[in-house]
Each structure stands twice: as C-alpha cells, then as structure tokens.
C-alpha positions in Angstrom: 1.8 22.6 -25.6 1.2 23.6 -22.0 3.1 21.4 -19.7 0.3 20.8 -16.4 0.3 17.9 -14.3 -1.1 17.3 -10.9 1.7 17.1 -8.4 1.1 15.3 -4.9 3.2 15.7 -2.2 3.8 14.6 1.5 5.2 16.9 3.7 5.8 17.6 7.1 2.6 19.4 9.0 4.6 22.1 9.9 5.9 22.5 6.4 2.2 23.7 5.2 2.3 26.9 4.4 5.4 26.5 2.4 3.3 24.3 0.2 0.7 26.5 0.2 2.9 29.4 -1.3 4.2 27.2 -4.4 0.2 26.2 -4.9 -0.9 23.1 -3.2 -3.6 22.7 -1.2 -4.0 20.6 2.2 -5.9 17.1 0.5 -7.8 15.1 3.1 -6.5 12.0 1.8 -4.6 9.4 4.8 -0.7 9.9 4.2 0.7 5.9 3.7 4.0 4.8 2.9 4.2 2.6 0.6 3.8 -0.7 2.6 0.1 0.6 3.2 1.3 1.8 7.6 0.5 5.6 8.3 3.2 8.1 8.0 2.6 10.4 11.2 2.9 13.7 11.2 3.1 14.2 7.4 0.1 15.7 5.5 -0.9 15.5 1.5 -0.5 18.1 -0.4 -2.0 18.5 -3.6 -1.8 21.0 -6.6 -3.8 19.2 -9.7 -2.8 21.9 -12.1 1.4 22.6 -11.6 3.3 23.9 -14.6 6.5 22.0 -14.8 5.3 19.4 -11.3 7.1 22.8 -9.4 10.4 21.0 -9.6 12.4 24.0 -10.1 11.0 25.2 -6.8 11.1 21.9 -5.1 14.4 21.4 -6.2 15.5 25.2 -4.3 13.8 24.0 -0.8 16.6 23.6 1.4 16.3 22.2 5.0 12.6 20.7 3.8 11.9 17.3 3.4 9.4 15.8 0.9 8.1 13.2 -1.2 6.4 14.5 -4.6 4.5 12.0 -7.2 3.7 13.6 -10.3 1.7 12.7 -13.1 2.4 12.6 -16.8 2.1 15.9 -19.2 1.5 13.9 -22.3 4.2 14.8 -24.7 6.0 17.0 -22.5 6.8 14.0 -19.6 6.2 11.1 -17.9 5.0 10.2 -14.3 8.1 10.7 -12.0 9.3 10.7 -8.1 11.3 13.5 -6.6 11.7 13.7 -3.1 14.2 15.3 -0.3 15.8 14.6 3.3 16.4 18.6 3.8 20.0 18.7 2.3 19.8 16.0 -1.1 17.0 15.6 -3.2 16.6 12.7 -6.1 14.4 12.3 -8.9 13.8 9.0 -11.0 10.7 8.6 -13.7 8.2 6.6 -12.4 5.5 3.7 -13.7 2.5 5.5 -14.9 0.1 6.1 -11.8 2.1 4.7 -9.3 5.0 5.2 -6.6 7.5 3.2 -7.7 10.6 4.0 -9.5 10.5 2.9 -13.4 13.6 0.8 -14.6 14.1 0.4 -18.2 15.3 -2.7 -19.5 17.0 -2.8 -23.4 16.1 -5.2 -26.2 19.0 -7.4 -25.0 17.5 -7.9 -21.4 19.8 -5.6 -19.7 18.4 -3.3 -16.6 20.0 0.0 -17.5 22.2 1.1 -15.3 21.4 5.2 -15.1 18.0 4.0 -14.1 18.9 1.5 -11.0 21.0 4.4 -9.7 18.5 6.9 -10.3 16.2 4.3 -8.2 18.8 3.4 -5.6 19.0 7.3 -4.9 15.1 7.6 -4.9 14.9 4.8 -1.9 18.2 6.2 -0.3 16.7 9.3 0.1 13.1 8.2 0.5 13.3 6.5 3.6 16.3 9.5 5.2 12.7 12.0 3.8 10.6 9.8 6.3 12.9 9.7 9.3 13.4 13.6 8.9 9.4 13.6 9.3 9.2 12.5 12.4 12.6 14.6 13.6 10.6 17.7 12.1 8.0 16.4 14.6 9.7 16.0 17.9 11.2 19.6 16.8 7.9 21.2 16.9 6.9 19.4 20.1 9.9 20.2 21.6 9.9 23.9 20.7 6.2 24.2 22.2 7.3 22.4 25.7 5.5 19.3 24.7 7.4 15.5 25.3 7.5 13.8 22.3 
C-alpha cells in the first residue's frame, strides 16, 4: 500500500522556496484563518501527491513556521494538523476534510484526555505560527529598508 496524500500548507512568502524543495507548489488559493479574515503575508502551498504528508521533513524545519493540513491515506492514516512557531511543532488528527483538531470521545462519554492535549498544543502553537508570520514579515521589510 503506497501511503500518498495531498498535503497543504501555509507558509510565510519568504519561506517559498523551502517549500518548493520538499515538493509543493505555490496554489493560487486566498490564505484564511480559520475565522474566514486573510492571513497576510502567508501563501498556500500545495503538494497533492506527498508520501508520508512530508512530516519527517516538516518535523526537521527549524526556525520555520507553518500550518500543514493533510488528507487521509486510506489504511495507512487519517486527516491530521501539524504545524510550527519556528522552535515547537505539534500534530493532532484531524476531522476528515477539515481544519479542526479531532477529539475522540469513549463509549462512556468521556473526551479522551491524550486528544484535548494533543488539541490544546495544536491551538497553542497555531496562533504563536500566525504571529511568527507577520514577524517573518516585518523581517523582510525591514532587511530591504522598507517601514513595516
């Protein structure tokens, strides 16, 4: 069983050709957070046919942030989240098609715990990923003489 999924990531604009080496290409698509506003300076990336959703070489990048969505490899793995500030990364399984943590609940009711942590740390790092956007921003504005 080969294990390809399409991998989807948002990524600085500077951060491009770092993309480009691991295989994604630039997508035209309008980068949103996930209460529908525009995420500035951040591009999609997309690579539609990843072995392993590149985690191994996500999970190397240091001083890179990113937020990657994955699809499912049917019997192989589910959708899931990983993303990065630049210094910690998390990953959580996701709801199919979507970019929201999943969070199992048992038979009894009972939210399991390893998955709201695994969520907690998604968000935690998630929103630290989009602030270090926008510092990766005034960076490159700053190194070419612009204001920010």
């Amino acid at each position: 069983m080969v294990d390809r999924c399409t991998s989807t990531a948002i990524c600085s604009k500077a951060d491009q050709n770092t993309f480009e080496t691991l295989g994604y290409r630039l997508d035209p698509s309008q980068v949103l957070n996930i209460d529908g506003e525009e995420i500035s300076n951040a591009i999609v990336m997309i690579d539609e046919q990843t072995a392993g959703g590149h985690y191994d070489e996500l999970t190397a990048l240091k001083n890179l942030p990113f937020i990657v969505s994955n699809s499912a490899c049917p019997g192989v793995f589910g959708d899931h989240l990983l993303t990065s500030d630049g210094t910690e990364w998390a990953y959580t399984e996701a709801l199919a098609e979507s970019n929201y943590p999943a969070v199992r609940v048992n038979p009894g009711g009972e939210v399991l715990s390893t998955d709201l942590a695994a969520a907690r740390s998604y968000w935690g790092v998630h929103a630290r990923a989009l602030k270090a956007f926008e510092e990766r921003a005034r960076g490159s504005l700053n190194a070419r003489g612009d204001k920010p």
